[in-house]
N, C-alpha and C positions, 0 to 999 in steps of 0.2 A: 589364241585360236579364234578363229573367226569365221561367217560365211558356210555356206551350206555343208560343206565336208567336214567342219567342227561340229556343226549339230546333229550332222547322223552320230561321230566319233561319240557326241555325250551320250546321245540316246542308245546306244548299244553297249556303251559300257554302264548303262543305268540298268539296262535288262536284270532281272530277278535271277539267279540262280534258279530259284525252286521251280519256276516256269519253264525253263531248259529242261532241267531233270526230269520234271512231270511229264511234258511232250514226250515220249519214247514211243516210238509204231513204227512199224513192218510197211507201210504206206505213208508214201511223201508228194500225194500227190498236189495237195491243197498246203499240208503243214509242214516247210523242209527241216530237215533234217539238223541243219544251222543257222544263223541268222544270213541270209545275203547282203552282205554291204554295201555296195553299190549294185548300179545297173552292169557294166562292164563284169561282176562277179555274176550273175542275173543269166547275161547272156551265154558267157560260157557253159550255165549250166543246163543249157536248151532255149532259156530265154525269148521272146520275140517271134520263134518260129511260127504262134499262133497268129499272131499279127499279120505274120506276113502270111498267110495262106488264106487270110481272111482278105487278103486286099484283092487275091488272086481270086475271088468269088463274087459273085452279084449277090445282096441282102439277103433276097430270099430263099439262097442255096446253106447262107450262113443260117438261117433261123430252122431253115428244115434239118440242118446237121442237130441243132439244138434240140431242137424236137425229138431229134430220131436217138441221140442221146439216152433222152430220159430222164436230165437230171429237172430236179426238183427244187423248189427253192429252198435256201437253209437257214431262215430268218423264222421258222417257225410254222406256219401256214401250210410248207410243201406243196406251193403252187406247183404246175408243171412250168419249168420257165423258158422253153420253147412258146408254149403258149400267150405266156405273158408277153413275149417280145411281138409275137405276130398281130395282138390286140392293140399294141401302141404303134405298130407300124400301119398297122389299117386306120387308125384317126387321128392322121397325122394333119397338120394345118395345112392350107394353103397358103398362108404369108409368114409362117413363121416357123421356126427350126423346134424340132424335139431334142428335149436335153436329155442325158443321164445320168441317174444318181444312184449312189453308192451308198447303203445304208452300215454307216459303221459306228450308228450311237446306241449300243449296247450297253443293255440296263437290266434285263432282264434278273431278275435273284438267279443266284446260281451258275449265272453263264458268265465265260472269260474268255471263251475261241477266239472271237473275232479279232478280240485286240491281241492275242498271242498271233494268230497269222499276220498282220500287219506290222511287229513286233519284228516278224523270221521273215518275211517279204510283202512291201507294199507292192513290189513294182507288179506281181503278179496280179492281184486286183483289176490297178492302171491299164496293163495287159486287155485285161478282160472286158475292163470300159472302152478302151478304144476300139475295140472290136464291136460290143453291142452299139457304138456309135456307127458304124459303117453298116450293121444291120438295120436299124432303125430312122437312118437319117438326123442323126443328131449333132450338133457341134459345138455343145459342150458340154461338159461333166463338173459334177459337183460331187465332192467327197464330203459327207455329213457324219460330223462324230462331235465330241463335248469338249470343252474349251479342258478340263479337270483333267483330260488325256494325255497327258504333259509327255511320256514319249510317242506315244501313239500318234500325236501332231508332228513331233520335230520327224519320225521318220516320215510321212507322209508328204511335207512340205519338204524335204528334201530328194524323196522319189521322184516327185513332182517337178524337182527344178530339174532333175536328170534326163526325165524322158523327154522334156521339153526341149532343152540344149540337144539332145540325140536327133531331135527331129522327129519321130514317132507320131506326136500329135497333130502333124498334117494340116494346121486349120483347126482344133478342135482344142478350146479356152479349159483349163481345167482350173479349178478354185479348191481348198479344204476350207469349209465352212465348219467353225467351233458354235457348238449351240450350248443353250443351259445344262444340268445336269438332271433336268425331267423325265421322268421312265415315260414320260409321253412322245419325248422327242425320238423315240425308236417307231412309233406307228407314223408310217408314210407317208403317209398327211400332212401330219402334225411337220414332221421334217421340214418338208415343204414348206410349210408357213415362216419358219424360221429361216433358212433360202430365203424367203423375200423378207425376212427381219421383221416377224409379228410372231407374237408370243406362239408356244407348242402346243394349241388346240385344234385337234380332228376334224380336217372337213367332212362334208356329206360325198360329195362326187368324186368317185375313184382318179387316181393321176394319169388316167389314160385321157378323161374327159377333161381334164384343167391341170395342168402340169405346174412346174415353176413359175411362167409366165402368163399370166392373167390380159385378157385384153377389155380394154376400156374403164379400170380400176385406177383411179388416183394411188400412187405412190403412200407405204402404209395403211392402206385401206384393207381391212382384213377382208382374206377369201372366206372365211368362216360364213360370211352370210349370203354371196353369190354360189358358193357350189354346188347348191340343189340346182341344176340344168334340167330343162325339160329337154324333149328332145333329143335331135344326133346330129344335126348342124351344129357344127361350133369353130370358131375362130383361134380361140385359143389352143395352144399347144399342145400336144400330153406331154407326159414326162416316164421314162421308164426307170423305175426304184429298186434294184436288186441288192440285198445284202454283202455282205462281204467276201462270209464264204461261198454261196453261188456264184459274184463276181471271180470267187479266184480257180474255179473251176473250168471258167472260158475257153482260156485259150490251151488249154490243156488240151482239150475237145478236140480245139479247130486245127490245134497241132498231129493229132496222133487217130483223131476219127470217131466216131459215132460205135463205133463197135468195141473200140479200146476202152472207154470209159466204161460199160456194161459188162467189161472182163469181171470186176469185184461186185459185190451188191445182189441184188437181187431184184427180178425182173418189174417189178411194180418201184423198187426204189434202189438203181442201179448208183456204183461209186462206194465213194466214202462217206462218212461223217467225222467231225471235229468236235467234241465230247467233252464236256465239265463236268468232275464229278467232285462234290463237295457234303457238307454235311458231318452227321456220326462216322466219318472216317478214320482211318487212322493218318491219311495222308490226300491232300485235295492237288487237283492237275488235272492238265489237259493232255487231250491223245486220237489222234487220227485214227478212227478204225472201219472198215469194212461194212457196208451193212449188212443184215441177217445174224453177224454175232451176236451171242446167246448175251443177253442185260448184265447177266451175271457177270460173266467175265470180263465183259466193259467197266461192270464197278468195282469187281478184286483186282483188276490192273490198272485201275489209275486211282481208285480210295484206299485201296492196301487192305480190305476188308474191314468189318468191326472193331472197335476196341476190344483190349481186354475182357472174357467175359460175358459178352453183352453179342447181342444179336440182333442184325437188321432184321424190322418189321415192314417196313411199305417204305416207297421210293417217290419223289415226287418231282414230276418233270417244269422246271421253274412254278410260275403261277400262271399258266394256260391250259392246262389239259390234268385229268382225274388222277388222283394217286393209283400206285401198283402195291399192292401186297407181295411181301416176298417171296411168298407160295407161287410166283409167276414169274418170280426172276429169271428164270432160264428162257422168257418169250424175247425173239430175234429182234433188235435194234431196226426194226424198217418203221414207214409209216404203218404200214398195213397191217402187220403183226401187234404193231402195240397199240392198234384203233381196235382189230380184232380181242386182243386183253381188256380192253375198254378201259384204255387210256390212250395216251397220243407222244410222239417223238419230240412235241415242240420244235425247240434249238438246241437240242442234245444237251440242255442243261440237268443232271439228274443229280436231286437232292436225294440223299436216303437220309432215314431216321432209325434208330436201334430201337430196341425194348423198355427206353425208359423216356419216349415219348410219351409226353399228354397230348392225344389231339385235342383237346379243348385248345391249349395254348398253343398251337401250331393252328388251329381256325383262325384263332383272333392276330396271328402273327399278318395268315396272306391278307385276312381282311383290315386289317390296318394299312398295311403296304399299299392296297387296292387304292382302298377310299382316300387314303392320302393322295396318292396319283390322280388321281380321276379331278378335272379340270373345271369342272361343274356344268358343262354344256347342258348336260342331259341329269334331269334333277335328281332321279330314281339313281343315278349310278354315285354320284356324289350321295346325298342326303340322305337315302337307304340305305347305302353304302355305312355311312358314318353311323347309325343307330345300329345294325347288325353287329361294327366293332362295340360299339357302347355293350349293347347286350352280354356281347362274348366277353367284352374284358370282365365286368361282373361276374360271367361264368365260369371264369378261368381262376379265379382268385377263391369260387365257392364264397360267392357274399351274394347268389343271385335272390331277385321276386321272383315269387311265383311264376310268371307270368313270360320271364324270358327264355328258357327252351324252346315256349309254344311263337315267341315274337321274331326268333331268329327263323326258325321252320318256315314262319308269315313272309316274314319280309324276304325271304333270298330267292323265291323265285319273280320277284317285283325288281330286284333291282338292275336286271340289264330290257327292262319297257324302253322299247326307244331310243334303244344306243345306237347313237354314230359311229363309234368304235368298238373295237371289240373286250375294253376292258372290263363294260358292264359285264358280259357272259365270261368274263374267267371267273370275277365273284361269284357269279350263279354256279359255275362250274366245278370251279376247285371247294367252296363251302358245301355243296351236296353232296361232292365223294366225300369228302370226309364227316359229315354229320351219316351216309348211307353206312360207309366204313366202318366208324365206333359209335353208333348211337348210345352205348352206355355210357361209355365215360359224358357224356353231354349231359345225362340224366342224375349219374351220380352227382355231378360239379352244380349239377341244379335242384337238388334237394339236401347238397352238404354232405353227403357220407367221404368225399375226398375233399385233402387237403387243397389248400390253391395252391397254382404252380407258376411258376416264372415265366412269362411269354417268353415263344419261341420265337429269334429274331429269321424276320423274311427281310432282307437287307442286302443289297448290292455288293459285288465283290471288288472292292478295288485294285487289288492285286493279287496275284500268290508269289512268296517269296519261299523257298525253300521247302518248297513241299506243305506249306501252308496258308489257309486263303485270310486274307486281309478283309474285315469289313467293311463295310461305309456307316459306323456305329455312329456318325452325328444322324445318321437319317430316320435314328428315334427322336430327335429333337425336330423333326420338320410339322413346321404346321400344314391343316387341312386347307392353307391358303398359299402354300409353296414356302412361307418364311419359314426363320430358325427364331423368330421373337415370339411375341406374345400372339397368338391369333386372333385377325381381325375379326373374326365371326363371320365373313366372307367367303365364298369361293373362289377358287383362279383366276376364272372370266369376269367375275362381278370386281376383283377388286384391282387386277393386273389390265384390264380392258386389250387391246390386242401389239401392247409393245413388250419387249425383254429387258424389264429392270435388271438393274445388277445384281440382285440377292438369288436371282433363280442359277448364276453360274456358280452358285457354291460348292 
């Protein structure tokens, strides 16, 4: 077997069971119902109609359908992404073309949508890109995901040869770019940097004002240090960055109308969402549902409920936004509803935990995860980062001083001073709900009346195969410098300077 039709043949018969199974929903509008195999399977199943109605439109009849829409980005943030597309369109260059890109390097703890959609259909994504290219002026698209994605790539690069030979791309160069396996390289930035092949460190200046293409930058010269722009003249390109799953909600729109998508959902956050539910489950998977459904029944239909026994206590949406207490499990799946609960939607990653959580060792698990990510741009987010774990793991084990309850209290509202990106404020964020949450048990683990407890792993999902999620269990062995060796005593940026060694694709 050979050539592009053997590599989709491997990568779909590589597909997990447990990922099929798990996917089950009443709604197919983003996650089908089977894997589509080719494009020819693609179009018979409505396929292209959005394309083609978009071609039938001028830009900005296509961005105000978007708009009118409603939908929202599904990368986490919940931008509005009408909005977003009419901001890249209004700073477009004058000599040089806007790209688009497709953010499908998913890393998040907890989250596996993206690459299950891509998994059951890339083409529709592609779909979705070509379309925000003809709203935006762009021509050409970059697909960003992680070299480690091994089907996730071979479908992608075989969608890619399809709609190309089909003709669909019109003029419009489309690349899948493999980047390291850094939870950095999901902030849209960072991506970017990797696009022009420099390490996955956070610019300053949004991708509206410096896109992929930089002007008057020597070749590897990081953007890291031109992207503070003054002003609103600028030369350089933007670039528009949307997710996967907002990509593949596109042309769905552009096919069936601005009114059809707001049929499910709810009028602040109309559509579906694409859902990972993992953790004290009895069973982890993904599933397409409605939004305004009640949390509750998003996590007994795709986690199978509690184990034997035991009972969920709080829920925690990846590491960006406040944990839920169970007492609020029945608050509706929207943005607004679970900022109202005070907490947030994320990427519909929802981790629960039962009754035999320690938060202690679930703090030191995300602040582990954190400070290991975090790239060292911004020292507070790194270097506060790393002491706040030091503290916790001492408190988690009940071997603490004196002195560290009162150091972690200290330091966690210090360490997003300054951040470029947003990972400083998920530390600040997700360590304050849960120090607000259980303040005792933090107090007990720091005067010794409770035993230590085993960190709780906050770690990447690499698959789910049959109803159960796969870890990324080396990613306890990563150092605070990106390796898997001995740590340099270095940060990211101080020791990687702005190329991608080989040890960051691990």
């Amino acid at each position: 077997m050979e050539g592009p039709a053997a590599t989709t043949e491997l990568a779909l018969k590589a597909l997990p069971a447990g990922v099929e199974t798990a996917a089950v929903s009443d709604h197919h509008r983003v996650l089908d119902a089977a894997p589509i195999r080719t494009l020819d399977d693609y179009i018979a199943e409505g396929g292209g109609r959005g394309l083609h109605a978009a071609r039938d439109h001028d830009p900005g009849t296509i961005i105000r359908m978007i708009e009118a829409s409603g939908l929202r980005g599904r990368g986490g943030a919940g931008f509005p992404t009408g909005k977003k597309w009419r901001t890249v369109s209004s700073h477009r260059s004058g000599s040089l073309a806007t790209s688009v890109v497709v953010n499908a390097a998913e890393g998040e703890p907890g989250t596996f949508k993206d690459r299950t959609i891509i998994r059951r259909n890339p083409f529709k994504l592609l779909e979705g890109a070509l379309i925000a290219c003809r709203a935006v002026g762009a021509n050409r698209i970059f697909v960003g995901t992680k070299e480690h994605f091994h089907i996730e790539v071979a479908r992608l690069l075989n969608a890619v040869d399809e709609v190309v030979a089909a003709g669909w791309a019109q003029g419009v160069t489309i690349e899948v770019v493999r980047g390291p396996s850094s939870y950095l390289l999901g902030e849209e930035t960072a991506l970017l940097e990797v696009i022009d092949e420099r390490a996955p460190f956070p610019r300053i200046a949004p991708p509206y004002r410096h896109g992929v293409q930089e002007v008057g930058l020597a070749t590897g010269y990081s953007g890291q240090i031109v992207m503070a722009s003054r002003g609103t003249a600028t030369e350089a390109p933007p670039t528009l960055v949307n997710n996967v799953e907002t990509m593949s909600n596109i042309a769905s729109i552009l096919a069936h109308g601005p009114d059809w998508f707001r049929e499910v959902g709810t009028a602040d956050s109309p559509g579906t969402i694409v859902c990972t539910v993992s953790g004290h489950t009895t069973k982890q998977g993904v599933c397409e549902v409605p939004m305004g459904l009640p949390l509750r029944r998003v996590l007994e239909r795709i986690g199978g409920g509690p184990h034997a026994g035991r009972e969920w206590t709080v829920m925690m949406p990846g590491v960006s936004n406040p944990l839920l207490l169970a007492e609020k499990f029945d608050t509706p799946v929207s943005y607004e509803a679970l900022a109202a609960a005070g907490s947030g939607l994320g990427s519909g990653s929802f981790i629960v935990f039962d009754d035999t959580l320690d938060p202690v060792a679930l703090a030191y698990g995300v602040s582990r995860f954190l400070s290991i990510e975090s790239c060292g741009q911004c020292t507070p987010c790194k270097k506060t980062g790393m002491k706040i774990t030091e503290h916790l793991d001492a408190l988690r084990q009940s071997k603490a001083k004196p002195w560290d309850v009162n150091e972690v209290k200290r330091r966690i509202p210090l360490v997003n001073e300054s951040a470029r990106c947003y990972i400083g404020h998920q530390q600040r964020t997700v360590l304050e709900s849960i120090l607000g949450l259980f303040p005792e048990a933090f107090e007990a683990h720091g005067d010794g009346r409770v035993p230590g407890a085993e960190p709780e792993a906050i770690i990447p999902i690499l698959d789910i195969v049959d109803g159960t999620a796969v870890y990324d269990v080396d990613h306890w062995e990563k150092q605070p410098d990106w390796t898997f060796g001995v740590w340099s005593g270095a940060s990211p940026v101080e020791l990687l300077g702005h190329k991608i060694p080989e040890q960051l694709y691990h």
